[in-house]
C-alpha positions in Angstrom: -3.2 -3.4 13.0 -2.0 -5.0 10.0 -1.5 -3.4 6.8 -0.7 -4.3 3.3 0.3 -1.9 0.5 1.1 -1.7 -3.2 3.3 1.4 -4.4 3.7 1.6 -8.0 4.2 5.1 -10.2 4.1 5.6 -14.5 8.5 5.2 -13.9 8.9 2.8 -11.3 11.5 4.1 -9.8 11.6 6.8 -7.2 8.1 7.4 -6.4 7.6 3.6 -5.6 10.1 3.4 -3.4 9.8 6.6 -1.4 6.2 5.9 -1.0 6.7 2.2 0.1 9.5 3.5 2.4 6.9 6.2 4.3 4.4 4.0 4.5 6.4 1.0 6.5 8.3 4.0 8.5 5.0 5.0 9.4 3.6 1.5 10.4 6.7 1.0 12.1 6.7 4.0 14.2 3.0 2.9 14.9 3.8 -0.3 15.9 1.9 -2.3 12.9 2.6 -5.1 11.3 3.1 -3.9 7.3 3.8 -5.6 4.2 5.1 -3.8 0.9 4.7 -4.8 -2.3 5.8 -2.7 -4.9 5.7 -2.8 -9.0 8.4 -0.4 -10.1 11.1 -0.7 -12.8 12.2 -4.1 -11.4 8.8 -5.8 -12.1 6.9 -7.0 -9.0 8.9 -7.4 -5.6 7.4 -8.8 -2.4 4.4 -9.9 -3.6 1.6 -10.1 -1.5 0.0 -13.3 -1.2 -4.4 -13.6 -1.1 -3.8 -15.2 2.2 -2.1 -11.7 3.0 -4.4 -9.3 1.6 -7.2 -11.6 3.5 -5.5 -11.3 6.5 -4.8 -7.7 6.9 -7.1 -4.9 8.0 -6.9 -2.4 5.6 -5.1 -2.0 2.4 -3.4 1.5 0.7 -3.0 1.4 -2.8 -0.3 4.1 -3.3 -0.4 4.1 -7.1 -0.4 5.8 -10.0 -0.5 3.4 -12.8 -2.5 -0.1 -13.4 -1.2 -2.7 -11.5 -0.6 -6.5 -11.9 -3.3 -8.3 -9.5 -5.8 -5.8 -8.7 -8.6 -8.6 -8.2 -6.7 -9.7 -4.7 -8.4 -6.9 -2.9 -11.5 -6.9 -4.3 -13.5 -8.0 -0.9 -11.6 -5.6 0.7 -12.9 -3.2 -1.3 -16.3 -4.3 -1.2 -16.0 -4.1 2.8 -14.5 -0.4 2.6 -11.1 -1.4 3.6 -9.1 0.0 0.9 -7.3 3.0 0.3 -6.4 4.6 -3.3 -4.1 7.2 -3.4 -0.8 8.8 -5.4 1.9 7.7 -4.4 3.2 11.2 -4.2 0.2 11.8 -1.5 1.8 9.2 0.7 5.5 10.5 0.2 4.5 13.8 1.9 1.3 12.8 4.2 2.5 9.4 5.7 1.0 10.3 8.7 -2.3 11.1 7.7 -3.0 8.7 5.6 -2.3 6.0 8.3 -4.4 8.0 10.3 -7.2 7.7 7.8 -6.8 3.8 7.7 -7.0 3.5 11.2 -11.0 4.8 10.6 -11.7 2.3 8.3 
């Protein structure tokens, strides 16, 4: 499975980076292919191309805030491929919220 992910919390400091760190652990330990971006203190970092986003089977929005290019997933989210949820959700349930994106 191939999964793409924004983390981004009101700070953009720890919370990004713990929940971008849990959710590639996770992936990892499953054996998926993952891509992080995250918009934290230090502006946008390994941004996600469309061609990305397009390719990928689900996304996980782990964030807490706005963030810079929302429109990029909007087919996925038409096609009930994307997950919302705090970042703080994904620090402390990695597990099951990889186990929820494998049912989409």
């Amino acid at each position: 499975m191939k999964v793409v992910a924004i983390t981004a919390c009101p700070t953009g400091v720890a919370h990004t980076y713990m929940a971008q760190e849990a959710i590639e652990k996770e992936c990892r330990k499953r054996g998926y292919e993952v891509q992080v971006e995250t918009q934290g203190s230090m502006g946008v970092e390994n941004e996600l191309t469309q061609e990305e986003v397009d390719g990928a089977d689900v996304v996980i929005l782990a964030v807490a805030i706005g963030i810079e290019g929302e429109e990029r997933f909007d087919e996925k989210m038409a096609a009930g491929k994307v997950i919302s949820i705090d970042p703080g959700e994904v620090i402390k349930h990695p597990t099951e919220v990889l186990d929820r994106a494998e049912k989409l």
